[in-house]
C-alpha angles and dihedrals in degrees: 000000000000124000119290124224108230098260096064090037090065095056094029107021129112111005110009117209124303115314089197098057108013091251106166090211113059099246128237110260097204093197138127091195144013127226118254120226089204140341098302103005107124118187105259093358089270113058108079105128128354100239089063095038149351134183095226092050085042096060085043087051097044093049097044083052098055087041093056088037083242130158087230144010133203142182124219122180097259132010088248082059087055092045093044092044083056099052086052095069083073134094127223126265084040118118130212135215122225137191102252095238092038113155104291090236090060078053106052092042085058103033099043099026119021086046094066085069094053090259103140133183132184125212109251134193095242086195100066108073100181096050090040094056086055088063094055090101115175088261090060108103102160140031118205107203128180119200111204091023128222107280115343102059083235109171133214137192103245094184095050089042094053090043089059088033094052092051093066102046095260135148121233122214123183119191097214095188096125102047106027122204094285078064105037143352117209103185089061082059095048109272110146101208124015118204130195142211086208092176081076124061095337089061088030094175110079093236100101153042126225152135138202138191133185141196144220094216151034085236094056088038085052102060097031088053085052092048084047103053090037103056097035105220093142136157122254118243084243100054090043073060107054089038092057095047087049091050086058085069109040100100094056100038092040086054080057105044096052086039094066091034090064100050098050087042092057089044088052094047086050085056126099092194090065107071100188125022120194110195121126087210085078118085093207078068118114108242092017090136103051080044081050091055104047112025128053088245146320096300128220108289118104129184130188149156122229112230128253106293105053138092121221105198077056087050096047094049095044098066113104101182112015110080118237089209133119122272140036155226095056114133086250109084111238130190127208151187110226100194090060105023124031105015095022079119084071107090102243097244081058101051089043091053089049096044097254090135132182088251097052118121118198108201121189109195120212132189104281117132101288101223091059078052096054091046094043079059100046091049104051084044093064089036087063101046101123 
């Protein structure tokens, strides 16, 4: 077959239907195990118990893998399994490196569990090469970037950073959540493993829970297929279904959604009742040109922070149609509060010295119709004038 451009990858990439039937979607194979024809005489040479491998996740695998350009893909049952899976490929005594406003969950697995094994991280401004360079110790074996980072939109230069990482033997993992691989592929910049909240923007739809990772090389796919099958968090063959239904989907719902993200973020950077707006599609953003550089566009996450004046517990009420709930990228727009809700793991000094206030409003935009998002907004705005 010739190579297919991404947009029919996502609909025909990886595993294409069902090569026994016919079927034009790949089934769900609803086993736990699979009959032997012998000892030792695996169907196929591969099905033997679904831990270790099912048809349905195999066709997923093989798809996220050909999307991030990757050697090898795998689901786990929740993007903090694939984080955690990851961090398992490392030894004790080593130390990683994070993005200083990284995904308060990535945090807390570091900071409350893999701790306790003497792996140990610091929290590192991604954006200052120079000074970044300087934390790359002999016992640092991993850097964990965001880009855009949760929740400030902060941008980092993956190339450059796998360039400094990579001299120093260093491995480099991008948590590509918010852009997704029709937005950005890390592993073409240098990255050396790409995780997903696939719950988020892959699935798109808020009805399941799921993560991916994939790797550069058949070294790395070695040891994280080990850690896979070993540990055991691994995806249903439901859930591999409906995320593969919902990737089919992600070019055109991803047009609409930053469609819509930059039209309400122009409208919040025009308001004088909004005192600090984070979206890379702005060119007023710190870091829009390298974003620029290495991703389609700005993508669909806004932040912001009302101005003096204003109330957000009023704000927050006074929505009628976007959603305040966790989570993000489904086609339904949600709204968030990052110091209680999605980075509450991140002791408060922390969040304040990073720029996570008390006052700072995450908003994922989905692909409503974007002029009953810009009134919601309005309205809830004016709802929350003290």
């Amino acid at each position: 077959m010739c190579k297919q451009k991404f947009n029919t990858a996502l609909i025909h990439g990886g595993i294409d239907g069902d090569s026994r039937t016919g079927a034009v979607n790949v089934p769900i194979y609803q086993t736990s195990t699979f009959k032997q024809d012998g000892l030792g005489e695996l169907r196929e040479g591969i099905w033997e118990y679904s831990r270790t491998g099912n048809p349905t996740r195999a066709a997923l695998e093989a798809l996220i893998a050909q999307l991030e350009g990757g050697e090898a893909g795998f689901a786990f049952a929740s993007g903090m399994a694939a984080i955690t899976a990851v961090l398992s490929l490392f030894q004790s005594n080593v130390k990683i490196l994070l993005s200083s406003n990284v995904y308060g969950g990535t945090f807390r697995v570091l900071d409350k569990v893999f701790s306790r094994f003497n792996l140990t991280y610091s929290l590192e401004d991604t954006t200052d090469l120079a000074a970044l360079e300087r934390e790359f110790t002999p016992n640092v074996k991993a850097i964990i970037i965001e880009s855009p980072a949760n929740p400030l939109l902060t941008i980092t230069d993956i190339r450059a950073v796998a360039e400094i990482a990579h001299r120093h033997g260093a491995l480099v993992i991008v948590d590509n959540t918010f852009m997704t691989p029709y937005l950005q592929q890390p592993l073409a910049l240098g990255a050396d493993i790409v995780v997903h909240s696939a719950t988020k923007y892959l699935g798109g739809h808020s009805d399941l829970v799921a993560g991916l990772a994939v790797v550069k090389t058949r070294e790395l796919a070695d040891k994280l297929a080990f850690v896979q099958n070993s540990t055991g968090a691994v995806l249903g063959p439901q859930d591999a279904f409906l995320l593969i239904r919902g990737i089919k989907t992600l070019a055109v719902r991803l047009d609409r959604h930053v469609e819509n993200a930059a039209y309400l973020a122009d409208w919040l950077a025009g308001n004088l009742e909004v005192k600090k707006i984070y979206y890379p599609g702005l060119t007023s953003h710190i870091g829009y040109e390298i974003n620029q550089q290495q991703a389609k566009n700005g993508g669909a996450m806004i932040s912001f922070e009302l101005a003096e004046g204003h109330n957000i517990r009023k704000f927050f009420k006074a929505l009628q149609l976007i959603a305040l709930a966790e989570s993000l990228g489904g086609v339904e727009s949600l709204v968030c509060h990052p110091a209680t809700m999605t980075h509450a793991a991140i002791p408060r000094e922390t969040r304040e010295k990073i720029g996570i206030t008390d006052n700072l409003i995450r908003l994922s935009v989905g692909i409503e119709d974007k002029a009953d998002l810009l009134a919601d907004l309005k309205q809830a705005i004016e709802e929350s004038r003290i």
